[in-house]
N, C-alpha and C positions, 0 to 999 in steps of 0.2 A: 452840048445840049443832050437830055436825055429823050430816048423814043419813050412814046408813051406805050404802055403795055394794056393788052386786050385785059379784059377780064376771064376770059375762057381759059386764055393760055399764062395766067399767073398760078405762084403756089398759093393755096389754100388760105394762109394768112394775108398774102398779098389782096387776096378778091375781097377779104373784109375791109382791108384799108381803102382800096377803091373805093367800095362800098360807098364805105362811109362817109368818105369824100365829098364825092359825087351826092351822096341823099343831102349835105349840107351846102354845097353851094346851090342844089336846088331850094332848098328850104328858103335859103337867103334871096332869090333871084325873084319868087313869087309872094315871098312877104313886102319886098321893096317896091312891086306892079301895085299890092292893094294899099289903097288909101285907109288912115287910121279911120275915118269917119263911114267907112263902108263895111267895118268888123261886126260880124251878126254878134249879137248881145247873148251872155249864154244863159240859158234859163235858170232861176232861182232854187234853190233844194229848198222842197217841203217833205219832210215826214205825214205821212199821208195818217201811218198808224202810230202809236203809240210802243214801245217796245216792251214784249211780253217774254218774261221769264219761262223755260219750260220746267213743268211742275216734276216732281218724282215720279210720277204715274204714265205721267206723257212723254218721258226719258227713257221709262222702263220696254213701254212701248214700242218707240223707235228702236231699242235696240232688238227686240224680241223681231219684229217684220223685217229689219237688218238682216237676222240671221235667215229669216225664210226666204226675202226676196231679194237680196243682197243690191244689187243697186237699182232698182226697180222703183225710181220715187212714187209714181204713182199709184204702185202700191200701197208703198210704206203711208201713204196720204191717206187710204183710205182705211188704213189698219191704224193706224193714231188716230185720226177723225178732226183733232183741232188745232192743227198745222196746217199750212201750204205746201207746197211742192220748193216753192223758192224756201220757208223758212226751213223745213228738213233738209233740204242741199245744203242749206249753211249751217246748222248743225252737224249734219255730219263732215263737213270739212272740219268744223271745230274737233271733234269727236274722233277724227280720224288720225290728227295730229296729236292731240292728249293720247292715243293709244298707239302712236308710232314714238312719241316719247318715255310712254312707259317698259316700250318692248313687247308688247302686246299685239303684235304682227299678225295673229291669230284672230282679231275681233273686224280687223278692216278685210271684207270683201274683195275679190280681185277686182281689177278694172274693166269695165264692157268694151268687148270687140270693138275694133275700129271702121268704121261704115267705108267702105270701100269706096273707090271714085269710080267714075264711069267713063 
């Protein structure tokens, strides 16, 4: 029979297979406690808005407050005017990958500091 091994004192790969183990026969143990008839119901997707192309003007934009506030969305929000803060996050993900694919490593902005823990 084998001893079973701590997670502390395994190698590196070894603590993932634990890991993983372990997260599955939990998964399995707590799914088989709840009764099917007791599974909260997930709520339906609605599209709330309508999806709106961004025009040449409003691309031009973004990118022009890009270069001044670099990831500052709420600025960039208020230098465009007719976007959200969520719809310019996901343009510029869009935006940021089209210019990491062209090699254009020069148009993406560094990344913000990381908020320290306390």
């Amino acid at each position: 029979t084998k001893k079973p091994i701590h997670p502390s004192t395994a190698a590196p790969s070894h603590r993932l297979k634990l890991f993983l183990m372990n997260s599955k026969s939990k998964k399995r143990s707590s799914s088989s406690k709840r009764d099917s008839s007791t599974k909260k119901a997930r709520k339906p997707y609605t599209i709330t808005k309508p999806r709106e192309s961004w025009t040449t003007e409003e691309h031009d934009r973004f990118v022009e407050a890009l270069k001044l506030y670099e990831r500052d969305w709420k600025k960039i929000e208020e230098y465009v005017k007719t976007k959200t803060v969520i719809q310019i996050r996901s343009h510029a993900q869009k935006y940021f990958l089209k210019m990491q694919k062209l090699g254009k490593l020069d148009c993406i902005p560094p990344p913000r500091p990381k908020r320290r823990s306390r």
